[in-house]
C-alpha positions as CSV (number, residue, x, y, z in Angstrom):
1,X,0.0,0.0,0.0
2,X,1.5,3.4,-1.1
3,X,0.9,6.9,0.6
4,X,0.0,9.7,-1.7
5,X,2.6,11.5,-3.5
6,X,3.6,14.0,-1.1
7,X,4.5,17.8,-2.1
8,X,7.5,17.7,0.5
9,X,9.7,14.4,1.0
10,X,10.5,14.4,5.1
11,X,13.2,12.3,6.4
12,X,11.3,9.4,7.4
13,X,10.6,8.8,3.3
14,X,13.9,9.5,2.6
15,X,14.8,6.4,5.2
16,X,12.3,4.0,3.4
17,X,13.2,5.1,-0.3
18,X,17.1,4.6,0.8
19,X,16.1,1.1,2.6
20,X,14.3,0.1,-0.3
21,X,17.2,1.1,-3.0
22,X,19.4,-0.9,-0.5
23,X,17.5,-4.3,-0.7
24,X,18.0,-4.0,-4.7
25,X,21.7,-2.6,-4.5
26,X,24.9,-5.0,-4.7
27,X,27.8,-4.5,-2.2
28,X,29.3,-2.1,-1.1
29,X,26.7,0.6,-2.4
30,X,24.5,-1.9,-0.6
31,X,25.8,-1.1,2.5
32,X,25.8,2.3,1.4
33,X,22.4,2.9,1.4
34,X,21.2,0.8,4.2
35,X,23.6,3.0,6.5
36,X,22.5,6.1,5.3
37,X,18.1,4.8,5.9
38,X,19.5,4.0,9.3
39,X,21.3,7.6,9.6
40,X,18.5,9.0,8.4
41,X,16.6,9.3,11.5
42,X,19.3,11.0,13.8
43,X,19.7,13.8,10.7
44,X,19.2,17.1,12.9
45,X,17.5,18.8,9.9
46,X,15.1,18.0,7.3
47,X,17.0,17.4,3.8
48,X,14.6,19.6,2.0
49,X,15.2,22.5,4.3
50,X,19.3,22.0,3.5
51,X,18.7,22.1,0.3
52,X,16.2,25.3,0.7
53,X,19.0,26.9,2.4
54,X,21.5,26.1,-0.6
55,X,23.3,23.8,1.6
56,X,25.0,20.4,0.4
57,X,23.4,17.1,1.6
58,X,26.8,15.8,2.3
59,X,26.6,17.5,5.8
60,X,24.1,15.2,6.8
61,X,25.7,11.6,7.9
62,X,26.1,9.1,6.2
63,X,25.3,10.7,2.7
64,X,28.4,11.3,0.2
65,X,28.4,12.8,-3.0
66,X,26.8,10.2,-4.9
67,X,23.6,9.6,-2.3
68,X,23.5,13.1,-2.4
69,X,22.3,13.5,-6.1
70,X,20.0,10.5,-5.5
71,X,18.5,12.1,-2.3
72,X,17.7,15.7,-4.1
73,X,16.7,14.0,-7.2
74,X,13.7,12.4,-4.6
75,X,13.0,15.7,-3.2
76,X,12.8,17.9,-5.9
77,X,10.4,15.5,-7.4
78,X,8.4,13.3,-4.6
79,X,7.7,9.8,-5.7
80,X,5.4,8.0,-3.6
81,X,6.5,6.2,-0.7
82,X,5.2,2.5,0.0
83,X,4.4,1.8,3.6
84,X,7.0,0.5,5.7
85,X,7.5,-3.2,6.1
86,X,6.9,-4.5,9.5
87,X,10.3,-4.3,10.2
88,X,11.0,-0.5,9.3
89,X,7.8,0.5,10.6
90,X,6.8,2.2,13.6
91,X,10.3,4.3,14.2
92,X,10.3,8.1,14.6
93,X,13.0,10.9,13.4
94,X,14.7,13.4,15.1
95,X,13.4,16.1,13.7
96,X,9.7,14.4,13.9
97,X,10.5,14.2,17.9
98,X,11.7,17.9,18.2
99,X,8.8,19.0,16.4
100,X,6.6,17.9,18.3
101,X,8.4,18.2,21.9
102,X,8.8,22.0,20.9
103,X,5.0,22.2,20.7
104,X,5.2,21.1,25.2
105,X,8.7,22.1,26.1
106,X,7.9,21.3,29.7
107,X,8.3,17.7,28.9
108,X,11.9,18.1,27.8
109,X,12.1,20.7,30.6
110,X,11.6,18.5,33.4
111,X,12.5,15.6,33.0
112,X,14.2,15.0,36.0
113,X,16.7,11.5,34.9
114,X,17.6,8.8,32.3
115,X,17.6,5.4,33.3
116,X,19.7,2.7,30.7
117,X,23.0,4.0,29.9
118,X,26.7,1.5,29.8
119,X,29.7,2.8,30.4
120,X,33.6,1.2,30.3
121,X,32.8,-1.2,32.9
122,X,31.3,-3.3,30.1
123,X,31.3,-1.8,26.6
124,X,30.7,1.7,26.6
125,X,33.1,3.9,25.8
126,X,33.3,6.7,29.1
127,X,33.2,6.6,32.6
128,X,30.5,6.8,34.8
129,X,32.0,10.0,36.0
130,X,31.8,11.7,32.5
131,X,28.4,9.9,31.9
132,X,27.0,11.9,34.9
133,X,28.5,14.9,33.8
134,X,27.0,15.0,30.8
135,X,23.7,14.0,32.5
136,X,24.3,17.0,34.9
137,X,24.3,19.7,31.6
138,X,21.1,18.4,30.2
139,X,19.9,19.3,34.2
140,X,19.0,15.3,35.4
141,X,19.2,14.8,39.4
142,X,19.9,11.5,38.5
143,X,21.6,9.0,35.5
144,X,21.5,4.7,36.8
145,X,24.2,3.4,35.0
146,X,23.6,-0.3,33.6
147,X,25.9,-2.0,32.6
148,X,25.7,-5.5,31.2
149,X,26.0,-8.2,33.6
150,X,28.2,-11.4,33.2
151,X,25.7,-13.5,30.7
152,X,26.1,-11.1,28.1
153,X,30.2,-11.6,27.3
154,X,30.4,-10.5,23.6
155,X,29.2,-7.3,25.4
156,X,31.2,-7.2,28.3
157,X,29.1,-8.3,30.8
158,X,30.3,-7.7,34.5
159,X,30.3,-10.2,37.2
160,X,29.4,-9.8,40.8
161,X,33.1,-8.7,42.1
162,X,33.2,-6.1,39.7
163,X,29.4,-4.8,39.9
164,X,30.4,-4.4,43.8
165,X,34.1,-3.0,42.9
166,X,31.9,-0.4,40.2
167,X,29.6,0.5,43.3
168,X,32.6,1.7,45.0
169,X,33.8,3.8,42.4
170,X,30.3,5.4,41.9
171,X,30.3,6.2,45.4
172,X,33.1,8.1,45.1
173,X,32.0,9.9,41.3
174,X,28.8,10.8,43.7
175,X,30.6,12.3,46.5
176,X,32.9,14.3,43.9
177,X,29.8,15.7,42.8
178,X,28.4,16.2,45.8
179,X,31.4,18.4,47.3
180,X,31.3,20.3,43.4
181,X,27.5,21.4,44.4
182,X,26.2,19.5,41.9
183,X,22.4,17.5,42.2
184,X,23.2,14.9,39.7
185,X,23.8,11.6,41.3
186,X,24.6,8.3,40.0
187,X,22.2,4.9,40.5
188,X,23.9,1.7,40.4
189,X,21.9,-0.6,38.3
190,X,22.7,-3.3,36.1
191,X,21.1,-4.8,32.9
192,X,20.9,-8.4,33.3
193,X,20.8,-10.8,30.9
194,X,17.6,-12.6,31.1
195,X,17.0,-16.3,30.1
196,X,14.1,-17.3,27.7
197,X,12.6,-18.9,30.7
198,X,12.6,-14.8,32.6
199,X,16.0,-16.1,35.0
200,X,18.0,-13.7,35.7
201,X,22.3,-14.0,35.6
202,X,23.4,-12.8,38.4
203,X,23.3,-14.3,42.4
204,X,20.4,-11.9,43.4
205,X,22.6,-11.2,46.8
206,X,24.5,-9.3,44.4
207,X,21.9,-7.1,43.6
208,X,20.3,-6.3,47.0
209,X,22.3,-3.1,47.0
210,X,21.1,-1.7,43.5
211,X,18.7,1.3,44.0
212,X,17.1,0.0,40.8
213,X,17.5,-3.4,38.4
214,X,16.8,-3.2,34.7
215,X,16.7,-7.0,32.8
216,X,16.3,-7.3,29.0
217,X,15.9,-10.4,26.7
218,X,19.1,-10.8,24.1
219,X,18.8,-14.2,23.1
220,X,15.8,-15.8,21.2
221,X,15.2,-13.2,19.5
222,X,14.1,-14.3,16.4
223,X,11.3,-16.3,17.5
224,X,8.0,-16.1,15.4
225,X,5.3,-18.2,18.3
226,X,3.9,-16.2,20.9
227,X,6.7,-15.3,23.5
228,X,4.0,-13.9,26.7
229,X,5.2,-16.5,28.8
230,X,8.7,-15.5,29.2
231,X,7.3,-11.9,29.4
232,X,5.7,-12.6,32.7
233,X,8.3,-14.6,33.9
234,X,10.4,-12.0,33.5
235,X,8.0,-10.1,35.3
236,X,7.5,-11.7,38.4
237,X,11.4,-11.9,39.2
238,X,11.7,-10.1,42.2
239,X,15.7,-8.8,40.5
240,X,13.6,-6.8,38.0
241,X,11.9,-3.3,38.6
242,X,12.3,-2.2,34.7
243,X,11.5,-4.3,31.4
244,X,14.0,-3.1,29.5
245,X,13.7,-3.1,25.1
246,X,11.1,-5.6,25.2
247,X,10.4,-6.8,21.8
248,X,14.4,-6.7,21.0
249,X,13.4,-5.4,17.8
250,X,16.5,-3.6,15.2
251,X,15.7,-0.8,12.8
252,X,15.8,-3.0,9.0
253,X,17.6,-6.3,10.9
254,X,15.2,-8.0,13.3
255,X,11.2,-7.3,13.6
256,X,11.6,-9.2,17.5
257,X,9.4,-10.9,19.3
258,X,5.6,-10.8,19.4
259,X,3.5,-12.0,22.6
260,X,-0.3,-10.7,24.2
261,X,0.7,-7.5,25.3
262,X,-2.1,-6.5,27.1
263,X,-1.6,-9.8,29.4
264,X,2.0,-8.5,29.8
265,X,1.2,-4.8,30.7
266,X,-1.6,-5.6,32.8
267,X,0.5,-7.7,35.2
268,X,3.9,-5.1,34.8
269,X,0.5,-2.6,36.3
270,X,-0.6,-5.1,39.0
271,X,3.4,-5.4,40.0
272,X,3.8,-1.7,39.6
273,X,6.7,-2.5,37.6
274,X,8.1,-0.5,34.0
275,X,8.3,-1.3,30.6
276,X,10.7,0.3,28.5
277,X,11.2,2.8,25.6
278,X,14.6,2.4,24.4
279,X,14.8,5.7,22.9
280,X,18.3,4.7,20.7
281,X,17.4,5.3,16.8
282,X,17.4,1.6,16.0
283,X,15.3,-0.2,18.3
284,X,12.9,2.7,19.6
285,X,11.5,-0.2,21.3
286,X,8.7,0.1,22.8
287,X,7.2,1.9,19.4
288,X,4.7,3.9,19.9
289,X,1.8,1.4,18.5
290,X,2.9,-0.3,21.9
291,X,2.8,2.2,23.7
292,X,-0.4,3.4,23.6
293,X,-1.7,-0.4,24.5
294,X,0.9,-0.1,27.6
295,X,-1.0,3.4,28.4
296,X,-4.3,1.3,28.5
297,X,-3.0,-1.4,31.1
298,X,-2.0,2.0,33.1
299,X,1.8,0.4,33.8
300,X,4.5,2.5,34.1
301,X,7.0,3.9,31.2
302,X,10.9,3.5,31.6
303,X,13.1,5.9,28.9
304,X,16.8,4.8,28.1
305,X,19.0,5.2,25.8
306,X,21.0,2.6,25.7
307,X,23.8,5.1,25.3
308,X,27.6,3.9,25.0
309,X,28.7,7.0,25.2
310,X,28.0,10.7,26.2
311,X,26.7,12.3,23.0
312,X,24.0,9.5,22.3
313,X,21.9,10.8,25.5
314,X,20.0,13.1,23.2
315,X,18.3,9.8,22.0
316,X,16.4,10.6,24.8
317,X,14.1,13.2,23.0
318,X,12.6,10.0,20.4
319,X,11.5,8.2,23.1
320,X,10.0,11.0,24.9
321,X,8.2,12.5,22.0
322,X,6.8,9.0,21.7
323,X,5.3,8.5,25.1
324,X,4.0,12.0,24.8
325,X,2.1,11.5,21.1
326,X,1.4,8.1,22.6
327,X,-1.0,10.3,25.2
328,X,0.9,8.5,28.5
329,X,0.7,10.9,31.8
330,X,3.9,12.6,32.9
331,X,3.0,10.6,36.2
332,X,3.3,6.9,34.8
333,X,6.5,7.4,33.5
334,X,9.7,6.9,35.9
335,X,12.1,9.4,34.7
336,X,9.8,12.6,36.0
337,X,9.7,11.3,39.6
338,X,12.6,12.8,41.4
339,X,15.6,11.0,43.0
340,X,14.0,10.1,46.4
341,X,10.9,9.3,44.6
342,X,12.0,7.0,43.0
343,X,14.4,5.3,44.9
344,X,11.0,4.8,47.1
345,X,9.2,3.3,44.3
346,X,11.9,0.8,43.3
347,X,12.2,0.0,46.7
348,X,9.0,-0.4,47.3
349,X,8.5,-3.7,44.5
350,X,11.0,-5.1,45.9
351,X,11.2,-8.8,46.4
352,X,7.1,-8.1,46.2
353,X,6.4,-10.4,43.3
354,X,7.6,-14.2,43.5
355,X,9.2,-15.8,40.6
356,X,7.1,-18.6,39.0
């Protein structure tokens, strides 16, 4: 099914024409174009407004000379743009998020902390130290670093002597900023590897000193029967406040797992647990389709993203703009409560649900 041809190509069209030119192209303009679709969506500015302002595509990443002629050929003359397949459907741009966040600043304004971010103790790329700094210009009180835990080794994944030896050296990044006068403070968290079966792979007395504990799916991930079960397994393990990128979907790679999510936000509501928006470009997962049935259960909303390093914490604003279009209350989701606040709620579902 094709959309009408439109009098002004945005960057979402621009993402599906290059993904489609991509699935027809041989290597290595293959690769060409599918990095550019991907690219696409972090582009700060729409390509038709560079190239009203006489400026070269070739600013934009991920677009050389070549894509470039390709790319204003499209926009000087729209074609038509199919709908998405399923597994390029559902993902917002930049510019689509900061449009419509600029129309109710306050939610950019005050949001008061960000809640799935790695650093070098598994594979990102900074400390936690320069993580919180960066958390502390974009005015958070708080950042909960989580890294992976010790299941996930192609990532990095820490074991328990290190996630304690990491607590001690977040202690000490949270007295440093303390004595600066600064609010921000650092969570310890982890993201643990969960099992199909919702197990998590760490000793839980390991993580009875987390303020808050974040588990994701990363295996199994290509599954095409119902997967509900392991949702609420995952659940009702008593390690797990936040579900973190549920479906484990990838942007043109992997369409993830499908299950009966009303079953599965109805009982993260009953637990008073969080489901997750992973707000980095690729997965955007929860999309917003998901979203909106997670707004019905009346569970709570999580934003991460995923970031492996300090710039990629503006992801932030594409998950935000997509519980906000979704119509979900500041008040379900976790990263407006402040500090204390939530610390108390994450304490609070603690060891509450049993695992079955």
């Amino acid at each position: 099914m094709a959309r009408a041809k439109a009098d002004v190509l945005d960057n979402g069209g621009i993402a599906e024409l290059l993904a489609i030119d991509g699935d027809g192209a041989k290597p290595p303009l293959q690769k060409a174009f599918r990095r550019a679709s991907r690219r696409a969506f972090l582009w700060p500015t729409e390509a038709a407004q560079l190239l009203r302002e006489r400026r070269s595509l070739t600013e934009l990443p991920g677009v050389g000379p070549y894509l470039e002629k390709i790319i204003r050929r499209w926009i000087e003359d729209p074609p038509s743009v199919p709908t998405p397949p399923a597994i390029r459907r559902g993902f917002l741009t930049t510019t689509q998020a900061q449009k419509a966040l600029a129309k109710k600043p306050a939610w950019l304004r005050d949001l008061q902390g960000h809640l799935q971010m790695h650093s070098g103790w598994s594979d990102g790329t900074a400390s936690g130290k320069e993580m919180a700094e960066t958390g502390e210009k974009r005015g958070y009180e708080y950042i909960a670093i989580t890294d992976h835990a010790k299941g996930l080794k192609i990532a990095g994944g820490i074991n328990e002597k290190q996630l304690s030896e990491q607590g001690v050296e977040i202690s000490v990044v949270n007295d440093g900023m303390k004595r600066a006068g600064k609010r921000i403070r650092v969570l310890r968290s982890i993201e643990l590897n969960l099992s199909p079966r919702g197990e998590s792979d760490m000793e839980p007395r390991a993580l009875e000193k987390l303020d808050v504990g974040l588990g994701c799916f990363h295996s199994s991930l290509r599954k095409k029967e119902d997967q509900t079960a392991r949702y609420l397994a995952a659940l009702r393990n008593p390690s797990i406040r936040i579900l973190g990128h549920p479906r484990g979907r990838t942007y043109n790679f992997r369409l993830g797992l499908t299950a009966e999510w009303p079953r599965v936000f109805d009982l993260a509501a009953k637990l008073d647990k969080a489901v997750e928006i992973d707000c980095y470009p690729d997965p955007q997962d929860l999309n917003m389709k998901l979203v909106r049935v997670a707004k019905k259960s009346g569970c709570r909303i999580s934003l991460g993203t995923d970031s492996h390093g300090p710039s990629q914490l503006r992801f932030i604003e594409l998950g935000l703009a997509s519980a906000m279009l979704a119509g979900v209350p500041r008040e379900r989701i976790a990263n407006f409560m402040g500090r204390e606040e939530l610390l108390e709620w994450a304490s609070s579902v603690r060891g509450t649900a049993k695992f079955e």
